[in-house]
Residue frames as qw, qx, qy, qz and C-alpha x, y, z in Angstrom:
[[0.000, 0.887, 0.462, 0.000, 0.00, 0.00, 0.00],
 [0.487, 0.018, -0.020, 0.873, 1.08, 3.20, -0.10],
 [0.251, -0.644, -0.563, 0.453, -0.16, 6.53, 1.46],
 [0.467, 0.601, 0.164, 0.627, -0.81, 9.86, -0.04],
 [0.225, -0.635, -0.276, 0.686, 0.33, 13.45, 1.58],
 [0.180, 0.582, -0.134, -0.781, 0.07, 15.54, -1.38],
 [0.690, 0.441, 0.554, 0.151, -2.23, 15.00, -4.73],
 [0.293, 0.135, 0.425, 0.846, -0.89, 17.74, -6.57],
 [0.274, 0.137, -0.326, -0.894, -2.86, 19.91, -8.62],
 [0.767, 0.095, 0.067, -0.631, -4.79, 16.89, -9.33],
 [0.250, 0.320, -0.889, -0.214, -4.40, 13.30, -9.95],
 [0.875, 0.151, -0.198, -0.416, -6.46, 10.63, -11.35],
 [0.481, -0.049, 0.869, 0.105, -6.66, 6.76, -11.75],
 [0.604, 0.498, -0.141, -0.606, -6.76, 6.23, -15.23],
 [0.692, 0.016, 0.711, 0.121, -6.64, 3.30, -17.06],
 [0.115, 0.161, 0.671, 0.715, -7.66, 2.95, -21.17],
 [0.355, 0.016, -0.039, -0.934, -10.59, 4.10, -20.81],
 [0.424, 0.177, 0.883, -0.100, -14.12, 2.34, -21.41],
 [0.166, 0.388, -0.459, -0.782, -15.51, 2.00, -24.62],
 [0.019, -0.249, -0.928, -0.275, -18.57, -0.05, -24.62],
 [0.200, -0.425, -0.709, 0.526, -20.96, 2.55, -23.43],
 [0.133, 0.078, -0.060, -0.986, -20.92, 5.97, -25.69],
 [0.233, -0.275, -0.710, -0.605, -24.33, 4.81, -26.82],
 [0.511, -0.650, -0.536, 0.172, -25.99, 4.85, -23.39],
 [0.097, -0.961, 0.101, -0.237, -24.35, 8.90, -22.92],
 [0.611, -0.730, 0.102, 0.287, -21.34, 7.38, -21.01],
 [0.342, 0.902, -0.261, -0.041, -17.89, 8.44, -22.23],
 [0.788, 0.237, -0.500, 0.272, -14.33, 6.96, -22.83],
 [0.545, -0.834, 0.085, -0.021, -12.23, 8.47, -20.49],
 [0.928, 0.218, 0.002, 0.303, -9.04, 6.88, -20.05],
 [0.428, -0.536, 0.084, 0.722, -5.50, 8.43, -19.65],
 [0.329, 0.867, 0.046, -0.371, -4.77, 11.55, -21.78],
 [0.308, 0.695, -0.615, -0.208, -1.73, 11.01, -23.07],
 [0.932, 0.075, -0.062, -0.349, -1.98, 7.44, -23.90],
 [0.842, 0.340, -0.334, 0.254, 1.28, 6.38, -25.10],
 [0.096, -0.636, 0.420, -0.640, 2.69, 7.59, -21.57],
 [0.780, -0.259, 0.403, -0.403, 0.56, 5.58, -19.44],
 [0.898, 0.396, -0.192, -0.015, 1.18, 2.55, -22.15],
 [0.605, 0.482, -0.544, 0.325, 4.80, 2.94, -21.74],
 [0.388, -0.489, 0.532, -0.572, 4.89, 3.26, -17.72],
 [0.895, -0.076, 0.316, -0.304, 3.11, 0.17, -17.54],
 [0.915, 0.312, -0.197, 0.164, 5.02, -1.86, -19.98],
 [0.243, 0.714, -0.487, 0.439, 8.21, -0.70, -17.78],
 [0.450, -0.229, 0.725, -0.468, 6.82, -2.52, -14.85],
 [0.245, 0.175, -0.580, -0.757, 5.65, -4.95, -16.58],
 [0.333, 0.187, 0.582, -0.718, 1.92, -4.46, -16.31],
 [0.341, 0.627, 0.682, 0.158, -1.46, -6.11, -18.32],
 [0.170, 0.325, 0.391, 0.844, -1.76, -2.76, -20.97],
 [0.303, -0.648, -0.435, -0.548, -4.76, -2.09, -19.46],
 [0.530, -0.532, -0.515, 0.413, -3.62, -1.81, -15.42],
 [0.000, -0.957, -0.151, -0.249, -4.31, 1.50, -13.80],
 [0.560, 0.204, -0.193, 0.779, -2.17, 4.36, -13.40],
 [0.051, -0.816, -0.291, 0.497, -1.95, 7.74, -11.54],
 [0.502, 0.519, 0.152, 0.675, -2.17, 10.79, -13.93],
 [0.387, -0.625, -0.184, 0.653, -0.72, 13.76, -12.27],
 [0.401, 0.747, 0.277, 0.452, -1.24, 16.95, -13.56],
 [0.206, 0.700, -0.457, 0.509, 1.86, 19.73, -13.06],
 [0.401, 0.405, -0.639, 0.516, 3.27, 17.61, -10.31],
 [0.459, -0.539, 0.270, -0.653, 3.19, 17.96, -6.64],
 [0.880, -0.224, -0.380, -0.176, 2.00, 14.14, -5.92],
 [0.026, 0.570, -0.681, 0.460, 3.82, 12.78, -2.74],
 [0.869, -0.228, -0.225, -0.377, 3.45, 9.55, -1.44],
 [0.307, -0.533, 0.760, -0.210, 4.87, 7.01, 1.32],
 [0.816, 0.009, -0.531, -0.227, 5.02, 2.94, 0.63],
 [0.793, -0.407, 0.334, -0.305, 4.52, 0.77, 3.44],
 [0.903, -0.040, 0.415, 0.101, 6.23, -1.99, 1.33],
 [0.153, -0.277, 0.609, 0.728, 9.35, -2.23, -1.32],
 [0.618, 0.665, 0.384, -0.167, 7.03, -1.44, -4.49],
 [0.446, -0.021, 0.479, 0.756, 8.56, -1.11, -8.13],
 [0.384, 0.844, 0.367, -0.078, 6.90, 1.84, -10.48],
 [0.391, 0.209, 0.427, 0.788, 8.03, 3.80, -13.29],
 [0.180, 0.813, 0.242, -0.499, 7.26, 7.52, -14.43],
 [0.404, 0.236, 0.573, 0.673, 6.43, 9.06, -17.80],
 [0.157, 0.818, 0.539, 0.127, 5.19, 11.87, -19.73],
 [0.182, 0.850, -0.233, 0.436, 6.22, 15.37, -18.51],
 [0.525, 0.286, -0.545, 0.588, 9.32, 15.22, -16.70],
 [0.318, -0.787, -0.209, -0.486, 9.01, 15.99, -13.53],
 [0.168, 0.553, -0.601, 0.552, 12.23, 15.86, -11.43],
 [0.826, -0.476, -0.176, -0.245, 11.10, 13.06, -9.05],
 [0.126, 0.590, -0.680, 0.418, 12.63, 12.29, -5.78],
 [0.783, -0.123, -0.609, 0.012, 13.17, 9.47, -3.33],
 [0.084, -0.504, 0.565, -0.648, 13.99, 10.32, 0.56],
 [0.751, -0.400, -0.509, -0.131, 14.19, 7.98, 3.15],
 [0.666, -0.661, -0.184, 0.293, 15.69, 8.51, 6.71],
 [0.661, -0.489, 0.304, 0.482, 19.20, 8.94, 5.61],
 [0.505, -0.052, 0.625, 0.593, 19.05, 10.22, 1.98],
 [0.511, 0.629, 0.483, -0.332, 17.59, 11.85, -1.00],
 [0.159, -0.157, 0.681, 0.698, 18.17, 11.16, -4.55],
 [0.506, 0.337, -0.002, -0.794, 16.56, 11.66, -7.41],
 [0.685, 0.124, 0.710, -0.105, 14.62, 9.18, -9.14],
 [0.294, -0.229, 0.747, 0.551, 15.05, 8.23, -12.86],
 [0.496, 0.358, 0.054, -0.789, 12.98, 9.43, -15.32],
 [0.772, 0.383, -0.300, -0.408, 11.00, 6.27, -17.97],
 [0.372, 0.320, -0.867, 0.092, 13.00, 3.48, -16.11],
 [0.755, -0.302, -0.555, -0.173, 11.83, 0.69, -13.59],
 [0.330, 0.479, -0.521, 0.625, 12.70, 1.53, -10.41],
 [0.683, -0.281, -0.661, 0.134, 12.42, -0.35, -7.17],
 [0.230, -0.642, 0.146, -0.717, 11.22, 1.96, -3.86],
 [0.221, -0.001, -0.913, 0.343, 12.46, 0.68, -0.36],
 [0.404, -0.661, -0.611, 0.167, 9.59, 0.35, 2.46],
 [0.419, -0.705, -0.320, 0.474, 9.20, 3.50, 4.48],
 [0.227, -0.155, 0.282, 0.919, 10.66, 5.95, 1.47],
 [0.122, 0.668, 0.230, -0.697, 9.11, 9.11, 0.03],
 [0.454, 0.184, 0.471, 0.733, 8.72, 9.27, -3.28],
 [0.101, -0.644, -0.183, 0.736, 7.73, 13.23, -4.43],
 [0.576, 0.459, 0.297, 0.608, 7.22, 14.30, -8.42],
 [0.220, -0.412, -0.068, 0.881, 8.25, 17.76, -8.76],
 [0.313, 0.666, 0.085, -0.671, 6.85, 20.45, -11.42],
 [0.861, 0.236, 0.426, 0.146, 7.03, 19.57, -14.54],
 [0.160, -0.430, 0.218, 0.862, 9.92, 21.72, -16.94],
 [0.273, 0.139, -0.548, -0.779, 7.53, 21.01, -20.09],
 [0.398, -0.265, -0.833, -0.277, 4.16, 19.08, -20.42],
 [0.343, -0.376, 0.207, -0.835, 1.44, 18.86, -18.16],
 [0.879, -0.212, 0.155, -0.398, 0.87, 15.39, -17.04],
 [0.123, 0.435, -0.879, 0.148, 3.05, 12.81, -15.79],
 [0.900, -0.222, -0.243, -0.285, 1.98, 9.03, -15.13],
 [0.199, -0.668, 0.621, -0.359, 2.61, 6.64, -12.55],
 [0.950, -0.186, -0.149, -0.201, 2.29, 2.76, -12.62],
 [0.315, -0.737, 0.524, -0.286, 3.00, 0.44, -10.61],
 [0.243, 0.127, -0.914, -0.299, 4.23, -3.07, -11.01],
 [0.017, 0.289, 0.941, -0.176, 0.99, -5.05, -10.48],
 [0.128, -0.492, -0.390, -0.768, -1.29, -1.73, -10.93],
 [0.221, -0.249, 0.357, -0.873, -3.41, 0.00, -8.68],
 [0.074, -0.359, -0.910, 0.195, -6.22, -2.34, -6.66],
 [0.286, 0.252, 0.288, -0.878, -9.53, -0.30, -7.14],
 [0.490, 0.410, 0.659, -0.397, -12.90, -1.22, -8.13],
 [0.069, 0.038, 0.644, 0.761, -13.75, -1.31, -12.19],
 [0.363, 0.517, 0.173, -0.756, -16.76, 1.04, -13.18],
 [0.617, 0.664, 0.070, -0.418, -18.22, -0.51, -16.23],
 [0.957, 0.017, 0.051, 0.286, -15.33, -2.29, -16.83],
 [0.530, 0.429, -0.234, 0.693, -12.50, 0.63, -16.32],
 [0.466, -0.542, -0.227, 0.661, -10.66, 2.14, -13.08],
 [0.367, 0.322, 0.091, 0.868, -10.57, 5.08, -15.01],
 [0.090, 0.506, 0.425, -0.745, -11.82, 8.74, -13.11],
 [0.221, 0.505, 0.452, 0.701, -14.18, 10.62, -15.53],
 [0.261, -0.116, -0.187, 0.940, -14.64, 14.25, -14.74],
 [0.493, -0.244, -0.283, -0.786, -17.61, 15.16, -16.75],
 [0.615, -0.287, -0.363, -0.638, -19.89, 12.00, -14.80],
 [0.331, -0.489, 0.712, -0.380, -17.80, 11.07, -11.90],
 [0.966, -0.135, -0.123, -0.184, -17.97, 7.54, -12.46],
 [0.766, 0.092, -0.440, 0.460, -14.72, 5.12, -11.37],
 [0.607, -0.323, -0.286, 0.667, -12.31, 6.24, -8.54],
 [0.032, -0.995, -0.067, 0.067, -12.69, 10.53, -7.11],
 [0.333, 0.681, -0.393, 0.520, -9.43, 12.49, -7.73],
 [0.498, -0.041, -0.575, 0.648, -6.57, 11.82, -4.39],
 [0.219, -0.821, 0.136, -0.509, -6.87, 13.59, -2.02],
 [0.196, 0.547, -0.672, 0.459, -4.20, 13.78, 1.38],
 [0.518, -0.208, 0.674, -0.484, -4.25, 10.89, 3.92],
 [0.834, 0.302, -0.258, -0.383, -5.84, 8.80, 0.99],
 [0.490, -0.362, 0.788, 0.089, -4.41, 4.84, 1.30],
 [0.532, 0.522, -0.377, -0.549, -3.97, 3.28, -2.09],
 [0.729, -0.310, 0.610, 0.015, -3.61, -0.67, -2.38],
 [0.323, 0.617, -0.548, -0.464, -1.77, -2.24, -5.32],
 [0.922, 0.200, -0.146, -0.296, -1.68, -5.19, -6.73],
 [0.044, 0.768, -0.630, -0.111, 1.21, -7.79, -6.73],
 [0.510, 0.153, 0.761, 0.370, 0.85, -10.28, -9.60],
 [0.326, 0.524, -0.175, -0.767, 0.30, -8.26, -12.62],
 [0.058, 0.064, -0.949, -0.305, -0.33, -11.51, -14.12],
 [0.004, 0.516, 0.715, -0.472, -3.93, -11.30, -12.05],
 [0.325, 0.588, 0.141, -0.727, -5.09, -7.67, -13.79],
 [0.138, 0.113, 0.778, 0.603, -7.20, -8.27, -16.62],
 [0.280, 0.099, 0.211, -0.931, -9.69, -5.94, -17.10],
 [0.358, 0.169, 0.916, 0.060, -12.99, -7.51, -17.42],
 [0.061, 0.279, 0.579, 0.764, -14.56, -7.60, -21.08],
 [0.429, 0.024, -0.059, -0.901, -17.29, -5.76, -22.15],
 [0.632, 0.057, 0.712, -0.300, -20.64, -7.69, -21.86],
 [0.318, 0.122, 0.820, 0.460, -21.31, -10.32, -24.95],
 [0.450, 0.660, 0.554, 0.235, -24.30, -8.09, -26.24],
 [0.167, 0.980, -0.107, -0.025, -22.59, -4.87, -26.89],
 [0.731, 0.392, 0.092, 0.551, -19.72, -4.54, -29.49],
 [0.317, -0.340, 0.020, 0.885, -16.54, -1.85, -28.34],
 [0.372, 0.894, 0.205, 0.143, -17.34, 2.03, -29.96],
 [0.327, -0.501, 0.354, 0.718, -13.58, 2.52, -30.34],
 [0.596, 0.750, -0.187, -0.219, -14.11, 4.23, -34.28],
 [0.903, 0.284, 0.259, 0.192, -12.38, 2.11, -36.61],
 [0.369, 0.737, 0.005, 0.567, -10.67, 5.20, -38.20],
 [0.338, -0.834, 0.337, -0.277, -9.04, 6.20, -34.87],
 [0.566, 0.247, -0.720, 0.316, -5.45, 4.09, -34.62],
 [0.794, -0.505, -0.306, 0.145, -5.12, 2.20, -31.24],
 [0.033, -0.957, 0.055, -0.284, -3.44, 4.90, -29.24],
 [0.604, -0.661, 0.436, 0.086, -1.16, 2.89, -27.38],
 [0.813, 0.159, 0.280, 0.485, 0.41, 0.93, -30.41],
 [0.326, 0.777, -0.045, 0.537, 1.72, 4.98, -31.21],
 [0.567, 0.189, -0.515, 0.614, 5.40, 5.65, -29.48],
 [0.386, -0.618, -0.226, -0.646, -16.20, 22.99, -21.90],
 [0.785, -0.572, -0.235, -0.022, -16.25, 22.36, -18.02],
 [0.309, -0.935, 0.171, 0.030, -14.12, 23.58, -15.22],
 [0.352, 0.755, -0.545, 0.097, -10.50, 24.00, -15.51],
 [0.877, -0.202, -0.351, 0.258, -8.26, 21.25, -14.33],
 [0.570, 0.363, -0.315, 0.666, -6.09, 23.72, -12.86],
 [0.416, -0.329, -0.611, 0.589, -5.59, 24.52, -9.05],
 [0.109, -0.709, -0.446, 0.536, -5.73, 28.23, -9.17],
 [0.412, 0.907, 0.038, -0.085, -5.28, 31.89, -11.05],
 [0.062, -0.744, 0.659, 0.092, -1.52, 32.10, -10.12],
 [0.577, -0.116, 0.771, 0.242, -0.78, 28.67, -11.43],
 [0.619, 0.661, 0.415, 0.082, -2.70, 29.41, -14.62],
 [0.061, 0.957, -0.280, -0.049, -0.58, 33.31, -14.80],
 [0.649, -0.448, 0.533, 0.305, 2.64, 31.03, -14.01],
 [0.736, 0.124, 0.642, 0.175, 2.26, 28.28, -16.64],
 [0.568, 0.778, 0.171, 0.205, 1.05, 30.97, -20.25],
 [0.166, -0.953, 0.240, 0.080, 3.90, 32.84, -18.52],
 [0.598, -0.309, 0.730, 0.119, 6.31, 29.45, -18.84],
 [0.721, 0.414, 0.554, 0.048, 4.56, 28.87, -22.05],
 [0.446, 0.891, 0.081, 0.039, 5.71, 31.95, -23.98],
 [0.044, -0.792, 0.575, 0.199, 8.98, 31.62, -23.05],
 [0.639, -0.212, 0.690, 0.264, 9.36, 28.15, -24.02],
 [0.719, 0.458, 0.498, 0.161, 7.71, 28.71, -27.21],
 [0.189, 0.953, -0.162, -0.171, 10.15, 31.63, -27.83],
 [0.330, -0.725, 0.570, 0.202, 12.90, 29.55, -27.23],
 [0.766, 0.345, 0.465, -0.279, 11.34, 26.67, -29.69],
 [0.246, -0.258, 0.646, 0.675, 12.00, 25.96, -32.99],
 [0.267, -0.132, -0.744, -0.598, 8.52, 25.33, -34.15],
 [0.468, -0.113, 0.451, -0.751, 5.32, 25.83, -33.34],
 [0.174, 0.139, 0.969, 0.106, 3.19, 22.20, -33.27],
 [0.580, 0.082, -0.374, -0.719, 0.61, 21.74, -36.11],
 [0.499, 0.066, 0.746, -0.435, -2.08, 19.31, -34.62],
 [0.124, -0.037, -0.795, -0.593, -3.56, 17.02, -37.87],
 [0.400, 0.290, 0.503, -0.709, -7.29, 17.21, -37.93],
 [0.104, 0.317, 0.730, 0.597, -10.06, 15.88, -40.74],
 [0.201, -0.030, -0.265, -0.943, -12.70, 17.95, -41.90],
 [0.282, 0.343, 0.789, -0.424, -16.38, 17.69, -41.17],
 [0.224, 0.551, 0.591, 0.545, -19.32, 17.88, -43.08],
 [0.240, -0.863, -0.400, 0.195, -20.08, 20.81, -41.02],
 [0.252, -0.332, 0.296, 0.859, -17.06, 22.68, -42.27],
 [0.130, 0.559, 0.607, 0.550, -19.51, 23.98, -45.28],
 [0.165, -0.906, -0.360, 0.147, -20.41, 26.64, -42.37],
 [0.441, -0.616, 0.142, 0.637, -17.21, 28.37, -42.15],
 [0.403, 0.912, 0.022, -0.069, -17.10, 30.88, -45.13],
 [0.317, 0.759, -0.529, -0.211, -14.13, 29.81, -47.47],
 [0.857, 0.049, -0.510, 0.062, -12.19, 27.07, -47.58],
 [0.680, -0.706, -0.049, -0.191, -11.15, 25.64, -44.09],
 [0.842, -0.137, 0.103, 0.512, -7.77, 24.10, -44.23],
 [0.256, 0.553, -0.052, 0.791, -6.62, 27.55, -45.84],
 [0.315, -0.806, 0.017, -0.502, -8.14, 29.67, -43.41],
 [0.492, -0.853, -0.038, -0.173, -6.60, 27.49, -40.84],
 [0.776, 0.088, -0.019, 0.624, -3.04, 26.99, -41.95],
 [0.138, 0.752, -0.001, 0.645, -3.27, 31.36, -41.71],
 [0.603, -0.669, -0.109, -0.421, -4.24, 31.21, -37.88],
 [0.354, 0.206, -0.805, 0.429, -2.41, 30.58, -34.62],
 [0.641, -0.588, -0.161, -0.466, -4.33, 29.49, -31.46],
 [0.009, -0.606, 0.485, -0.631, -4.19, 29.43, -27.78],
 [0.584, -0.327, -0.726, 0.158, -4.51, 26.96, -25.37],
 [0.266, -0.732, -0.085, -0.621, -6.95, 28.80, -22.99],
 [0.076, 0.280, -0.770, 0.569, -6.92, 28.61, -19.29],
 [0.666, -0.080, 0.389, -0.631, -10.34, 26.93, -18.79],
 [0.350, 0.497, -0.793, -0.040, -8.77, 23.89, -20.00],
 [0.503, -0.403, 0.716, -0.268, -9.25, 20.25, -19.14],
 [0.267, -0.027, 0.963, 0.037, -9.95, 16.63, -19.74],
 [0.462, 0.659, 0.526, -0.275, -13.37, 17.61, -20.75],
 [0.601, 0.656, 0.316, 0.330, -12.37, 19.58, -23.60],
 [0.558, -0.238, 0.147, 0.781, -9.32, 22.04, -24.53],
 [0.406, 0.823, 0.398, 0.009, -9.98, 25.39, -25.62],
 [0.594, 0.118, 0.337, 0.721, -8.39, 27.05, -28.32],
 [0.139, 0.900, 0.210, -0.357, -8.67, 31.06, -28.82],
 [0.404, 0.128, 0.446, 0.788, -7.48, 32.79, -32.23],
 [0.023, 0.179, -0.407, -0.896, -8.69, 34.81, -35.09],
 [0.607, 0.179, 0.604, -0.485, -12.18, 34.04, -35.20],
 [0.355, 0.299, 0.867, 0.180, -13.53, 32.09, -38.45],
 [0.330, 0.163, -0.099, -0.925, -15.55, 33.51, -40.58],
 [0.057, 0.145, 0.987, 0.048, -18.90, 31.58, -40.12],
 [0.504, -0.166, -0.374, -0.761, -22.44, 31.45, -40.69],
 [0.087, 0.025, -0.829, 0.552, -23.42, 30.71, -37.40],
 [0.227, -0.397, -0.850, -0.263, -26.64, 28.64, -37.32],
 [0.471, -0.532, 0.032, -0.703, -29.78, 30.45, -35.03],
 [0.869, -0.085, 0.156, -0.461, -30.31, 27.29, -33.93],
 [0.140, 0.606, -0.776, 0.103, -28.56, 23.88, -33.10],
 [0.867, -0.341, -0.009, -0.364, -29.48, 20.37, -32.14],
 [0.581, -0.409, 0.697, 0.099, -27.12, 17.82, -30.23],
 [0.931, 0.251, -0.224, -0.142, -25.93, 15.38, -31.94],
 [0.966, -0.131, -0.122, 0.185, -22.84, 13.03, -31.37],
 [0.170, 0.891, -0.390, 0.158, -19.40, 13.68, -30.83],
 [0.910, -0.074, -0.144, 0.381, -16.03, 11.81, -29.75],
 [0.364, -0.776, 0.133, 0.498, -13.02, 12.99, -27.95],
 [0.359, -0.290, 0.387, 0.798, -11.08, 15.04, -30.40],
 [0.136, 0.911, 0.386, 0.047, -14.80, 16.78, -31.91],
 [0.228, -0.051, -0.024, 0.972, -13.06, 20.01, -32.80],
 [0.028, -0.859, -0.477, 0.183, -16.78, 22.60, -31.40],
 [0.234, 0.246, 0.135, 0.931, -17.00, 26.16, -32.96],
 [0.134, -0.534, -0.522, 0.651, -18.36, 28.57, -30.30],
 [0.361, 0.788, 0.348, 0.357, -20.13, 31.80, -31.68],
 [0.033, 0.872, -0.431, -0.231, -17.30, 34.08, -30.32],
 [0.514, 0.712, -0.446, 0.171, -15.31, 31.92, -32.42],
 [0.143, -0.657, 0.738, -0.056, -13.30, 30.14, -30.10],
 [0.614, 0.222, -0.752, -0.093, -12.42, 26.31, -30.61],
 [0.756, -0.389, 0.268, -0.453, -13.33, 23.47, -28.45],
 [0.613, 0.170, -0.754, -0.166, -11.31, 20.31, -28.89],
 [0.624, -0.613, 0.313, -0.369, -12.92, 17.52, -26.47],
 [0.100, 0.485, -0.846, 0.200, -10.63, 15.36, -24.60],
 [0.209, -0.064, -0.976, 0.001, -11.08, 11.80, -23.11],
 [0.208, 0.385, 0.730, -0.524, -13.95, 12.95, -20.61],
 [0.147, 0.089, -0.204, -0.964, -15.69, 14.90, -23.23],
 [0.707, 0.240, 0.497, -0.442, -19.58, 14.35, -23.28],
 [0.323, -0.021, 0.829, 0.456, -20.89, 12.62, -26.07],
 [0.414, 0.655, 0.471, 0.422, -22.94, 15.19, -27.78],
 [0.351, -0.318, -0.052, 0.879, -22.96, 18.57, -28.24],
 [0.131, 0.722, 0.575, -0.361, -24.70, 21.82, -29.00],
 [0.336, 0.837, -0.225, -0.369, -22.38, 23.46, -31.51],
 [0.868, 0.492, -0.066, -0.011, -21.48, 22.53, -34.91],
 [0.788, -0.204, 0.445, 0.374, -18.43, 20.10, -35.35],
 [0.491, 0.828, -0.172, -0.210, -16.53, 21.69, -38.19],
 [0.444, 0.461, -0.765, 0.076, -13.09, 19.11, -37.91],
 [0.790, -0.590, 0.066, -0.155, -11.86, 16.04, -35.91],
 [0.057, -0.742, 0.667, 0.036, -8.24, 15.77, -34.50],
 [0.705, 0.356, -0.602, -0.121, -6.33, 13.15, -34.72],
 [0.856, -0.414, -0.309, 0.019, -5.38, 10.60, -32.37],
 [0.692, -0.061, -0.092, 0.713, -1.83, 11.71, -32.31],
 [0.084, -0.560, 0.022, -0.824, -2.93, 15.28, -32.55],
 [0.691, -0.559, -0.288, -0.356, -4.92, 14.21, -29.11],
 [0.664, -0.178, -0.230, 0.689, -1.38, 12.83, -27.10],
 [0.271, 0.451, 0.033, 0.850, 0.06, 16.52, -28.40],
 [0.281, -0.659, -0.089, -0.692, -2.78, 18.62, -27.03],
 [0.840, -0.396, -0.369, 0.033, -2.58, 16.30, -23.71],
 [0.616, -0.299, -0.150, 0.713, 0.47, 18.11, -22.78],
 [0.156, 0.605, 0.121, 0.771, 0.10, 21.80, -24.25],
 [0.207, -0.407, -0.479, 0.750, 0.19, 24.17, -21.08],
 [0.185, 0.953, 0.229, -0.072, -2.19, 27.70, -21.11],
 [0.062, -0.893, 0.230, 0.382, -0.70, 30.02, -23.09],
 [0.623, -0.092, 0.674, 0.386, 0.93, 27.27, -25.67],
 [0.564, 0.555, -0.247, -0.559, 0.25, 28.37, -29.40],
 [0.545, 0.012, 0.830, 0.116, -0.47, 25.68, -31.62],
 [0.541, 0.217, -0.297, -0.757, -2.00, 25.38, -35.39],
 [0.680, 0.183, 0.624, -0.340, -4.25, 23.24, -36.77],
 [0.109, 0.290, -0.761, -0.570, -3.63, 21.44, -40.34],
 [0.914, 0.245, 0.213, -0.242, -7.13, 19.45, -42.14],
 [0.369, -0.259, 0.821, 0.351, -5.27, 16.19, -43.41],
 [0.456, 0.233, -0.405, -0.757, -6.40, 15.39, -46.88]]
């Protein structure tokens, strides 16, 4: 087991996600940056599908009652180890074996915004529909940490196997969305104002110091017919902003507004994480893993899967474009 004193900003138990359900309103979920969590686990080696913590800008802190092995990925984040008589720092994407009675701490991150944690055997907690994962938008699976929190783990990773969907309903992973691990609107997720001022403040200098700003790959919708010209021009012209009312639910993206022909009038209809929503001021909506699963304004692109990792780490204040693949 192993005890928390500090959750950070925030951290989750995420897992893949579930993905027999969108039809009944529930959503995937799942870790954000996929191939992160993927690779953490496969460092300890864990069933693909055992849960992880995702930590968002750091902070986490935790004691283990027992030697426990776990690995960290994603954004760096200058972990540390301290036990009576010591403190070092802990390797960053490697397996690494934590005595009884030690501290283990992640720090800030210098780039990204979410760091994972598995552990060898994964995290013991109750499966929601068949995933440990947290979802933000409908609070199903496991609440965000919180301090004093006691976590049990597994230890036979041979044991976690997540259990299938039921025999009359068929997965709604989209066919046309690669398997995210086989690649290498709601409240912010962030703590406060001065962490938000910090981070666009962290963001404009890194992206000064950059070579390139990331282009996120996105297809076209039939709903792009609203936006008055042609869309992939208009947005290869544009830079946008990862806003500060950011989160798991959906990432928002301020620019140059669009020129659209913005309907009177709107009915739901479907949507999937990486819907790219045009607001009528014009700002962008891409939604992330919690994102509901319809929506009230017109879809006009959807990102890509690998454009989805990308945006998973973009701090406020990041610039990014936005390219329609052909």
């Amino acid at each position: 087991m192993i005890t928390i004193e500090s959750s950070g900003g925030l951290t989750l138990i995420q897992d893949r996600g579930r993905h027999s359900f969108r039809q009944l309103g529930v959503g995937w979920s799942g870790a954000f940056d996929q191939p992160a969590a993927s690779l953490a686990n496969s460092l300890v080696a864990n069933d693909a599908d055992a849960a992880v913590l995702e930590v968002l800008l750091g902070g986490l802190r935790f004691v283990a009652h027992t030697t426990i092995t776990l690995a960290i990925t994603g954004a760096p984040s200058g972990a540390t180890v301290s036990s009576e008589d010591s403190i070092r720092e802990m390797p960053f994407s490697q397996r690494v074996e934590i005595p009884s009675g030690a501290k283990v701490e992640l720090g800030v991150p210098t780039v990204g915004m979410r760091t994972y944690v598995a552990f060898a055997g994964g995290i013991d907690v109750e499966q929601v529909l068949g995933s440990r994962s947290s979802d933000t938008l409908s609070n199903l699976g496991p609440r965000p940490l919180g301090v004093g929190q006691v976590l049990s783990l597994k230890s036979d990773s041979a044991k976690l196997r997540t259990t299938p969907p039921p025999a009359s309903r068929q997965s709604d992973r989209l066919t046309d969305l690669p398997d995210i691990n086989s690649l290498g609107s709601g409240t912010t997720d962030l703590a406060s104002p001065d962490l938000v001022a910090a981070l666009a403040a962290s963001a404009t200098s890194l992206s000064q110091s950059d070579s390139g700003t990331p282009t996120l790959a996105a297809s076209s919708s039939p709903h792009a017919e609203l936006v008055n010209g042609n869309l992939a021009e208009l947005l290869t012209k544009r830079l946008w902003t990862v806003g500060d009312r950011s989160s798991r639910i959906g990432v928002r993206l301020s620019g140059d507004p669009l020129p659209i022909d913005y309907p009177s009038s709107w009915e739901s209809e479907p949507t999937l994480p990486g819907s790219i929503q045009i607001a009528p001021n014009g700002e962008l909506i891409i939604f992330g893993p919690d994102g509901p699963t319809t929506g009230g304004y017109p879809v006009i692109a959807v990102a890509s899967a690998e454009a989805l990792v990308r945006l998973s780490q973009l701090r406020p204040g990041s610039q990014l474009r936005l390219q329609i693949s052909a």
